[in-house]
N, C-alpha and C positions, 0 to 999 in steps of 0.2 A: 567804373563809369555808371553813371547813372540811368534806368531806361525812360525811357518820353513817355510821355502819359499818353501820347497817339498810338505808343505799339500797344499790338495788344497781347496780353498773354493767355498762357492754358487756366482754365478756368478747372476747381476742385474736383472730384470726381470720388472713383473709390480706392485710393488713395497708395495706386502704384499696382492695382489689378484691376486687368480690362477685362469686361463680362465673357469673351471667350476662352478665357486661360484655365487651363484645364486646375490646375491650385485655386482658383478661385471657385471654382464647377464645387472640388472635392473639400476646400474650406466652409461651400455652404451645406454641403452633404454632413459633414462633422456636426455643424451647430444645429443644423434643421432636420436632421434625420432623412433629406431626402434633398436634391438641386435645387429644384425649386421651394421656397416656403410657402405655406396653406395660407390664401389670404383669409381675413377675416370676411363673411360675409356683405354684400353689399350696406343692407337695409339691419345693420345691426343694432344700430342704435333703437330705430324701433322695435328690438324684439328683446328690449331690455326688460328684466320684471318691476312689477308696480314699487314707483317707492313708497307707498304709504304700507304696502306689504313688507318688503324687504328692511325700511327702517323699522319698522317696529317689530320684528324680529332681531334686529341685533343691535338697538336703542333702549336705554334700562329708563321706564316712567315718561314714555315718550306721551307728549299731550295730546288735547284735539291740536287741528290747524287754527289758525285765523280765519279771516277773510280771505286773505293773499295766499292761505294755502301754507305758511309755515307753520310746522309745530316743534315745541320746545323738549328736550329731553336731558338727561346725563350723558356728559360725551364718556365715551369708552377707551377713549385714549388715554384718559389721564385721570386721577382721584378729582370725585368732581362730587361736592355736596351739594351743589342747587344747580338749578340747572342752566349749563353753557351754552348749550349744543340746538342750532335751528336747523329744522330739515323741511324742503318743502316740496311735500306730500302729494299735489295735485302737478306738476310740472313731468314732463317725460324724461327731464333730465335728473330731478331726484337731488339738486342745489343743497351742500350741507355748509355750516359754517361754526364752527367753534369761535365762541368770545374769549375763552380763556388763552389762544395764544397754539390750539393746536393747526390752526391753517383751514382751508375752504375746498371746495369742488364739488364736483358733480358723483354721480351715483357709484363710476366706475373708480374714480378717486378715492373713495369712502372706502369700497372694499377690495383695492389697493393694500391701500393703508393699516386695513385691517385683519388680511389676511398675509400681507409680508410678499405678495406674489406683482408678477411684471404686470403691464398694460396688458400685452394678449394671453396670458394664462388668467386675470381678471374677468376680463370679457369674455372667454371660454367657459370660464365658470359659471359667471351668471346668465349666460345664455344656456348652458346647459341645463341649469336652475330652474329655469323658465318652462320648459317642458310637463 
């Protein structure tokens, strides 16, 4: 039989463990090295490093910017003779955009991608960086 759209049901959760069960405590001890996980700082985002630093360190023939702050380079993703790859330079988010077909994002995306590593081992990294 079928239920009413008035009942209402249990809504998704963590998906057959509830936050006090000791398996659950000792599953995040396994993956996180400790129960609770380290959040990533508040104000991270701002304590990203400069992109016009950090692209043109790991951007080959990276240009000036324009006006708008983007500059041209070789994407490093892929065999690239002219150049694909816009990144802009002046923004705190550090906007990259390959024409060729390799995808877009922001700073932390970039070196993602380029380093083979998760979102928070990224952001660890380049905050570390920043130092």
């Amino acid at each position: 039989m079928r239920a009413h759209a008035t009942e209402k049901r249990p809504r998704g959760g963590h998906r057959g463990a509830s936050l006090g069960t000791r398996a659950y405590l000792e599953s995040l001890a396994a993956l996180y090295g400790s129960r609770m996980p380290r959040r990533l700082p508040e104000s991270w985002r701002d304590r990203l490093p400069d992109p016009a630093r950090y692209y043109g360190q790991h951007v080959a023939k990276l240009g000036r910017p324009n006006a708008a702050g983007w500059a041209q380079g070789k994407c490093p993703f892929h065999e690239d003779r002219n150049a694909s790859l816009s990144v802009q330079v002046n923004d705190a988010g550090g906007w990259w955009r390959c024409f060729a077909g390799c995808g877009g994002g922001d700073l932390v995306a970039f070196h993602m991608r380029a380093t083979g590593k998760s979102f928070r081992e990224a952001v660890r990294e380049l905050l570390g960086a920043r130092a």
